[in-house]
Backbone as JSON Lines, residues from 0, in Angstrom:
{"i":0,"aa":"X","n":[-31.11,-56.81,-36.89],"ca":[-31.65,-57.63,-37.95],"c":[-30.54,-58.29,-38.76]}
{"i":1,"aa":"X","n":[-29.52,-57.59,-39.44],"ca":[-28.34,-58.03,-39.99],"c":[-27.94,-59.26,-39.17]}
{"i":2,"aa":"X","n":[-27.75,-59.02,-37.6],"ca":[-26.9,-60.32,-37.0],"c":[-28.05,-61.66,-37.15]}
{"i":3,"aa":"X","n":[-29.2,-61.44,-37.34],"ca":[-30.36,-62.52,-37.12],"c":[-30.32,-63.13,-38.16]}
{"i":4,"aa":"X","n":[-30.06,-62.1,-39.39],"ca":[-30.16,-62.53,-40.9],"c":[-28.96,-63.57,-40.85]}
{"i":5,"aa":"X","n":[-28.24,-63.14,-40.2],"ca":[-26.54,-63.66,-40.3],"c":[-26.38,-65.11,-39.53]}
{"i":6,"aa":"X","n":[-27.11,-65.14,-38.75],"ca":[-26.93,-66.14,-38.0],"c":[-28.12,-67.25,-38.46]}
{"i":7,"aa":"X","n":[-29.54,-67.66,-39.15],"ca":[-30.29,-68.13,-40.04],"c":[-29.53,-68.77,-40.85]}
{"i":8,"aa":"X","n":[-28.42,-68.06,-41.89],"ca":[-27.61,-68.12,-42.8],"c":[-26.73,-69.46,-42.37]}
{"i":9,"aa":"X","n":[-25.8,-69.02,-41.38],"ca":[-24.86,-69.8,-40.51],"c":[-25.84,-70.83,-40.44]}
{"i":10,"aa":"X","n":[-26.3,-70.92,-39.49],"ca":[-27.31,-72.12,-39.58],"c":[-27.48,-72.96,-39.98]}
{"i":11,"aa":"X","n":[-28.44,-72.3,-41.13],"ca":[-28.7,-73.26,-42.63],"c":[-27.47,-74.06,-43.44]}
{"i":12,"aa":"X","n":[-26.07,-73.12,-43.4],"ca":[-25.18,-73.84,-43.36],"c":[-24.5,-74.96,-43.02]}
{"i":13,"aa":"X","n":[-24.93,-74.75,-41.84],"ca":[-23.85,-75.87,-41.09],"c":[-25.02,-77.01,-40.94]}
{"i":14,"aa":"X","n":[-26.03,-77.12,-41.25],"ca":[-27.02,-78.43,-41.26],"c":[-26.88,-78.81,-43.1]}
{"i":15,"aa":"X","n":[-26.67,-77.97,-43.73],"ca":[-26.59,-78.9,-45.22],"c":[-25.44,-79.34,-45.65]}
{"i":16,"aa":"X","n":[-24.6,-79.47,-44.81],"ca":[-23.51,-80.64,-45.27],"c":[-23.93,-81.73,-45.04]}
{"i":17,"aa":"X","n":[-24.4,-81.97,-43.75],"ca":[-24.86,-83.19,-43.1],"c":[-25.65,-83.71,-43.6]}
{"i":18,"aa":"X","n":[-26.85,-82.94,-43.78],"ca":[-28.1,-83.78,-45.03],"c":[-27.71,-83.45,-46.39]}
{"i":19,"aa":"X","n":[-26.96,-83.12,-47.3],"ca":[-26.46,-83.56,-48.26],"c":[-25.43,-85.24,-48.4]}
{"i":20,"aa":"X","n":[-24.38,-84.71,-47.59],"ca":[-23.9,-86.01,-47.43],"c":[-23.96,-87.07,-46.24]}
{"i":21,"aa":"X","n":[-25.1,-87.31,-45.74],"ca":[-25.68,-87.56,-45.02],"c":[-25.56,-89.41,-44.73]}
{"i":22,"aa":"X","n":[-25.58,-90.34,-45.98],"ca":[-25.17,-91.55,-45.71],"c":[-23.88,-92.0,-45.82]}
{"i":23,"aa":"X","n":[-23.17,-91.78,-46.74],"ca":[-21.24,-91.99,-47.01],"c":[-20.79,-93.19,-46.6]}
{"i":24,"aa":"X","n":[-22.01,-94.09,-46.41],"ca":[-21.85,-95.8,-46.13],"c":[-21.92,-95.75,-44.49]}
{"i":25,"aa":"X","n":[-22.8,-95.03,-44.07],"ca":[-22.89,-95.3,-43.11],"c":[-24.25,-95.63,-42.77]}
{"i":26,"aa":"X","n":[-24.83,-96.7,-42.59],"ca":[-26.11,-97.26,-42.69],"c":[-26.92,-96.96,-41.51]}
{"i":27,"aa":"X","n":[-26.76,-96.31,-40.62],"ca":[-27.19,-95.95,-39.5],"c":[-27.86,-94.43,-39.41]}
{"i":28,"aa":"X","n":[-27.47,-93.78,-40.7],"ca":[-27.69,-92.75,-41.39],"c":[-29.07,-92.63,-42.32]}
{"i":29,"aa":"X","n":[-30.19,-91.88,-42.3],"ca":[-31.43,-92.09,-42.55],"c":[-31.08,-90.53,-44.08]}
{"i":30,"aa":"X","n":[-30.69,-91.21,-45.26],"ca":[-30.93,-90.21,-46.46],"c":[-32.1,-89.2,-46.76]}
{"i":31,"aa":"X","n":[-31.89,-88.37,-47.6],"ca":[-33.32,-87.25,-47.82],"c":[-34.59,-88.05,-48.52]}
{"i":32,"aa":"X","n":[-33.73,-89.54,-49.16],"ca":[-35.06,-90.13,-49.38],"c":[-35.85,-91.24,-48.93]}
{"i":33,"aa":"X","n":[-35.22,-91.26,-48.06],"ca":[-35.26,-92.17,-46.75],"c":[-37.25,-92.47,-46.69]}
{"i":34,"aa":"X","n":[-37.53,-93.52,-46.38],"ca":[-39.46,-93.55,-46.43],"c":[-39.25,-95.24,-45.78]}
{"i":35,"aa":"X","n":[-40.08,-95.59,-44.99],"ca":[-39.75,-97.22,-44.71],"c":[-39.86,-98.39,-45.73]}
{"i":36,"aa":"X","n":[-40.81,-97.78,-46.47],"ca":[-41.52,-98.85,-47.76],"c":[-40.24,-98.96,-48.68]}
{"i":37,"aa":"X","n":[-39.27,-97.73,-49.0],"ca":[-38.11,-97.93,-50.26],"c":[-37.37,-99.02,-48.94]}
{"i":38,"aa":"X","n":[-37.11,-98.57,-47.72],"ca":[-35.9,-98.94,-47.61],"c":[-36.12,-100.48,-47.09]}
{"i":39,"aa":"X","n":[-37.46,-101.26,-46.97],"ca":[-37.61,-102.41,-47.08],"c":[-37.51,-102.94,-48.33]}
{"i":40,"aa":"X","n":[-37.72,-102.08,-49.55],"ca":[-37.35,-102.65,-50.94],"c":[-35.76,-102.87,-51.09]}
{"i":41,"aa":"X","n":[-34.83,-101.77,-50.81],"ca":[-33.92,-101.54,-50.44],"c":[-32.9,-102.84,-49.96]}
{"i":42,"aa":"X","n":[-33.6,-103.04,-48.56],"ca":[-33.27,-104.09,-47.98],"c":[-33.03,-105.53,-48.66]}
{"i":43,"aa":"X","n":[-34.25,-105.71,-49.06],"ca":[-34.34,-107.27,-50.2],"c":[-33.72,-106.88,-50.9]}
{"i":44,"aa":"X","n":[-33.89,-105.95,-51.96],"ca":[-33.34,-105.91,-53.01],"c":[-31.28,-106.66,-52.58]}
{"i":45,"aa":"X","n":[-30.93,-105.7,-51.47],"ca":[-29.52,-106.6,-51.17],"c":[-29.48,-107.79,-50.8]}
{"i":46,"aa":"X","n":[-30.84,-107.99,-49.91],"ca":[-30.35,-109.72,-49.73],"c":[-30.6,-110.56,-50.77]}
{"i":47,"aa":"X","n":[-31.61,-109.91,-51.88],"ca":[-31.74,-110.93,-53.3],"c":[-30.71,-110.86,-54.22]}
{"i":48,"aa":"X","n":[-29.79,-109.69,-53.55],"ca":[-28.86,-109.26,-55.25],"c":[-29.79,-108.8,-56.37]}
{"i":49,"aa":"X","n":[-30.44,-108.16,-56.14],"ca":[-31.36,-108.2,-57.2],"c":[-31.48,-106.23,-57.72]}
{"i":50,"aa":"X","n":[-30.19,-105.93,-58.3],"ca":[-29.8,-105.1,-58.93],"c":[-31.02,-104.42,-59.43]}
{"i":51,"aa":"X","n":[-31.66,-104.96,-60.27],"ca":[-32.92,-103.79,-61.13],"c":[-33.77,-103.46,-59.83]}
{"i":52,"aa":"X","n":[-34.65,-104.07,-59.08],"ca":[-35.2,-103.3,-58.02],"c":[-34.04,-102.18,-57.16]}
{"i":53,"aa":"X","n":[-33.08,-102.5,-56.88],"ca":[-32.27,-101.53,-56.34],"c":[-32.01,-100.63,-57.05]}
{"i":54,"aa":"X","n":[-31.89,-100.53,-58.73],"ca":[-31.96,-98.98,-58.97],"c":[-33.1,-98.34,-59.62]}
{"i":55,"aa":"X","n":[-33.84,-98.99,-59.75],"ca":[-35.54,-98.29,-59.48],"c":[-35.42,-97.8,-58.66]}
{"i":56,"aa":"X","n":[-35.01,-98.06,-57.53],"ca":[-35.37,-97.15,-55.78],"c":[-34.5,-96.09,-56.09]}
{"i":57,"aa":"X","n":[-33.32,-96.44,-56.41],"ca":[-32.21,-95.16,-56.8],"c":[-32.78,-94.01,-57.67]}
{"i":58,"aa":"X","n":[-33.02,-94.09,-58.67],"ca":[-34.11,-93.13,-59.33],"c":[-33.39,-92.19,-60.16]}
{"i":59,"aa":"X","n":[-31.93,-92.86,-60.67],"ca":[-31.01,-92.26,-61.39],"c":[-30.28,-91.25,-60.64]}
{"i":60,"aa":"X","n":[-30.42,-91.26,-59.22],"ca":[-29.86,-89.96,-58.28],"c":[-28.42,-90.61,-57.96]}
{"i":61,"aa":"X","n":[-27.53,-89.21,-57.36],"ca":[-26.46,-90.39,-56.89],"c":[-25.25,-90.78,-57.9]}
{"i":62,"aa":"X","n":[-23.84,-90.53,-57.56],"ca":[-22.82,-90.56,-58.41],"c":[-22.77,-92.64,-58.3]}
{"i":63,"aa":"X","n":[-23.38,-92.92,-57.05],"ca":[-23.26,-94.14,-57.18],"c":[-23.97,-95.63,-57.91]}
{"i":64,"aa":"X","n":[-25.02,-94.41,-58.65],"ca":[-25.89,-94.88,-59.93],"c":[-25.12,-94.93,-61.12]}
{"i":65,"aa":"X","n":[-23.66,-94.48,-61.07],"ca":[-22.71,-93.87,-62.27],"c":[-21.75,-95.12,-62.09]}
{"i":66,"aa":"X","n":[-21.48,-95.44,-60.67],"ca":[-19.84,-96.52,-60.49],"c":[-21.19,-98.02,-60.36]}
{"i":67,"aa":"X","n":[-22.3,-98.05,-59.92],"ca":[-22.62,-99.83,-59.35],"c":[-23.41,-100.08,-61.05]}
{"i":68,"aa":"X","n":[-22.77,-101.01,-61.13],"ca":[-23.71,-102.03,-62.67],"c":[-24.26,-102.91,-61.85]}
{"i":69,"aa":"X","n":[-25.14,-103.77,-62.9],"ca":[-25.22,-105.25,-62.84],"c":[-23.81,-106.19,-62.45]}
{"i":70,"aa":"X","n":[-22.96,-105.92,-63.08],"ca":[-21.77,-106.65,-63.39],"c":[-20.9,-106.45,-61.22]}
{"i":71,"aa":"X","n":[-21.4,-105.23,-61.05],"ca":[-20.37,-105.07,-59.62],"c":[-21.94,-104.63,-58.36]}
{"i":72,"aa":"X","n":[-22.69,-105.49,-58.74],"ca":[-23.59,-105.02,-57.63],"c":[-23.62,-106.01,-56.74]}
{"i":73,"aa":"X","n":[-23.33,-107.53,-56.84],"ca":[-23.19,-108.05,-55.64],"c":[-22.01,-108.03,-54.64]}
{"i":74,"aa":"X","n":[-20.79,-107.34,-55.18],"ca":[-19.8,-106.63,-54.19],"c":[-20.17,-105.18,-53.32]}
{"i":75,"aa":"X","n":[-20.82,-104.72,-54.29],"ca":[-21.82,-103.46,-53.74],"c":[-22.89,-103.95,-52.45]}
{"i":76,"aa":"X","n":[-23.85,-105.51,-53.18],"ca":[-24.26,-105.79,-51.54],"c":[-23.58,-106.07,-50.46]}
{"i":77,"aa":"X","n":[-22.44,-106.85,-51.06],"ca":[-21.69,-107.03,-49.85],"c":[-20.73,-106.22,-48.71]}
{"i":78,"aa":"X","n":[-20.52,-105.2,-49.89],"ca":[-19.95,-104.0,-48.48],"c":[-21.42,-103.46,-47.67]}
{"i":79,"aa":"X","n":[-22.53,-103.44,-48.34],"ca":[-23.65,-103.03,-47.37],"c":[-23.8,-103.86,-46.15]}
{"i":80,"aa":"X","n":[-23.79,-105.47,-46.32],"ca":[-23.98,-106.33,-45.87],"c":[-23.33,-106.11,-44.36]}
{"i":81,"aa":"X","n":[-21.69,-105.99,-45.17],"ca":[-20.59,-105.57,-43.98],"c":[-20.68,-104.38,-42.8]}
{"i":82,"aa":"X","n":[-20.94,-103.39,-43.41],"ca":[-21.31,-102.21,-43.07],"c":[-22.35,-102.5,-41.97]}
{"i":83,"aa":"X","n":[-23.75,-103.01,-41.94],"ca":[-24.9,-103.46,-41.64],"c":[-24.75,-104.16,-39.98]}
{"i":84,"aa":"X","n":[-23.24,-105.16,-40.37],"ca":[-22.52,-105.66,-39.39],"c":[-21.97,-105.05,-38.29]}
{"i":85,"aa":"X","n":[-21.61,-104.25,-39.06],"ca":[-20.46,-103.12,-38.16],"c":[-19.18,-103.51,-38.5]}
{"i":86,"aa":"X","n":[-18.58,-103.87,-39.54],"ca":[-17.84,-104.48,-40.04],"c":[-17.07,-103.14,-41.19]}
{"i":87,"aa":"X","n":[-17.28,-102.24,-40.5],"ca":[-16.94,-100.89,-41.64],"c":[-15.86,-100.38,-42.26]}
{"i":88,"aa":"X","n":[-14.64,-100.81,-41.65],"ca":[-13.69,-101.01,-42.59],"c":[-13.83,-102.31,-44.19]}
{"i":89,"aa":"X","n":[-13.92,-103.1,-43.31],"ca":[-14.22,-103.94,-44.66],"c":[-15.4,-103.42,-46.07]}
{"i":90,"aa":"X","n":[-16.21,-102.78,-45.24],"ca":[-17.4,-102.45,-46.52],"c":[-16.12,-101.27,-46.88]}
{"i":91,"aa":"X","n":[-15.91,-100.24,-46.23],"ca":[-15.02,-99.12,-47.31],"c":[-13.73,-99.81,-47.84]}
{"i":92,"aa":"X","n":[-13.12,-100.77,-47.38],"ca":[-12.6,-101.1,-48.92],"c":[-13.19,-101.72,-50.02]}
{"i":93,"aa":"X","n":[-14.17,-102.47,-50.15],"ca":[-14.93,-102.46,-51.26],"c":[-15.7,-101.63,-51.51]}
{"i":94,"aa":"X","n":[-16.17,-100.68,-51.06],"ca":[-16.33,-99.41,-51.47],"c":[-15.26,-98.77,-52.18]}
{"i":95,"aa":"X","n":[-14.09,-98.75,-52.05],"ca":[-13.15,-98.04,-52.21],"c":[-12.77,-98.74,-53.59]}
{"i":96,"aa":"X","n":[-12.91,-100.04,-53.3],"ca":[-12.4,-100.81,-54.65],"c":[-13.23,-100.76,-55.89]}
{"i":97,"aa":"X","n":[-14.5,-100.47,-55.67],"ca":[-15.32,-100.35,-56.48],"c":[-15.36,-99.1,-57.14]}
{"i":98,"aa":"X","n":[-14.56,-97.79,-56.35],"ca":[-14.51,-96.43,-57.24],"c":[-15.23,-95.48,-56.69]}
{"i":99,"aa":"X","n":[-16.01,-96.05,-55.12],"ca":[-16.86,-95.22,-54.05],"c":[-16.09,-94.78,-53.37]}
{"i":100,"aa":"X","n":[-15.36,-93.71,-53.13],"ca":[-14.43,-93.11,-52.17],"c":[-15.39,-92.22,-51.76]}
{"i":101,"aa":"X","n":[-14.97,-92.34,-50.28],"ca":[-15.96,-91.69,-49.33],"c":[-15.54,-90.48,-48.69]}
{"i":102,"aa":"X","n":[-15.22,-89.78,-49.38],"ca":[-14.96,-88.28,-49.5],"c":[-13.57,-87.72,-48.96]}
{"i":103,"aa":"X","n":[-12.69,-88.64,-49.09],"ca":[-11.24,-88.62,-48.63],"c":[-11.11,-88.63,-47.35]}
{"i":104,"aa":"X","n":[-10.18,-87.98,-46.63],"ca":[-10.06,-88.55,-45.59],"c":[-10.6,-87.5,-44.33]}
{"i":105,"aa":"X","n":[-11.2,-86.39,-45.06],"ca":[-11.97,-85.57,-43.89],"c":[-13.56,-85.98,-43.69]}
{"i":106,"aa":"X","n":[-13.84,-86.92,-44.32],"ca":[-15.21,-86.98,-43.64],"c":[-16.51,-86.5,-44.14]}
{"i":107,"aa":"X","n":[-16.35,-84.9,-44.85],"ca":[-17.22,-84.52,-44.64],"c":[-17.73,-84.32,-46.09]}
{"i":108,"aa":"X","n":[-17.57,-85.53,-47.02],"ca":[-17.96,-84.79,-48.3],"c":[-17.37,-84.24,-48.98]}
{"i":109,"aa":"X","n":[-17.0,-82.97,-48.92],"ca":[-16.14,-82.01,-49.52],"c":[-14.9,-82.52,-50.28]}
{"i":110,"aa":"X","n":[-14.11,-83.1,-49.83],"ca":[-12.92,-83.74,-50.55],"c":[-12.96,-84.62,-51.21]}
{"i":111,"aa":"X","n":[-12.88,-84.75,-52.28],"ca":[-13.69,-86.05,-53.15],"c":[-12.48,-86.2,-53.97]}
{"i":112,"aa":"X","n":[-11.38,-86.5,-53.61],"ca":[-10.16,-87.2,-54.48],"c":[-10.27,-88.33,-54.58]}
{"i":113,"aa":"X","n":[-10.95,-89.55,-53.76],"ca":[-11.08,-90.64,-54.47],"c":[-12.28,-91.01,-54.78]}
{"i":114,"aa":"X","n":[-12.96,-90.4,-55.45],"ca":[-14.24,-90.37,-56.14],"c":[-14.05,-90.0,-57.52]}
């Protein structure tokens, strides 16, 4: 029982990094609040620039409700834009420039020096 308990544990582990940090600008990546209806709002909302519908959907969640204003959200669409492309270096340096560091250079979240 101990090893069953133990291994559940492990488990559960090693799947909640991934769905915690689960998008990190990678748009191919389906978030915990992921639903088709936000992410067609979602969608317009970047191709309109249209900042207030985009953080209605946000819902105050998200350190990146803390770095995107009005003032830096159409650089914010545009690394999505890029990203979207496959163009993913370019979106993480405006990501990067904007104060979104994407969890340093391991990948996985955890290291958040340029955040």
């Amino acid at each position: 029982m101990l090893f069953g308990g133990m291994a559940l544990v492990l488990g559960g582990l090693s799947i909640l990094p991934q769905t915690i940090f689960a998008y990190r600008g990678d748009t191919s990546v389906k978030g915990p609040n992921y639903t088709e209806e936000r992410h067609a709002i979602m969608t317009e909302a970047f191709k309109k620039n249209d900042y207030k519908s985009w953080k209605e959907q946000m819902q105050g969640k998200g350190r990146v409700i803390e770095v995107i204003n009005e003032g830096n959200f159409s650089r914010f669409a545009q690394a999505h834009k890029l990203a979207e492309e496959g163009k993913i270096d370019e979106a993480n340096k405006i990501r990067q420039e904007l104060g979104l560091g994407l969890g340093g250079s391991k990948g996985n979240g955890f290291n958040r020096r340029n955040q």
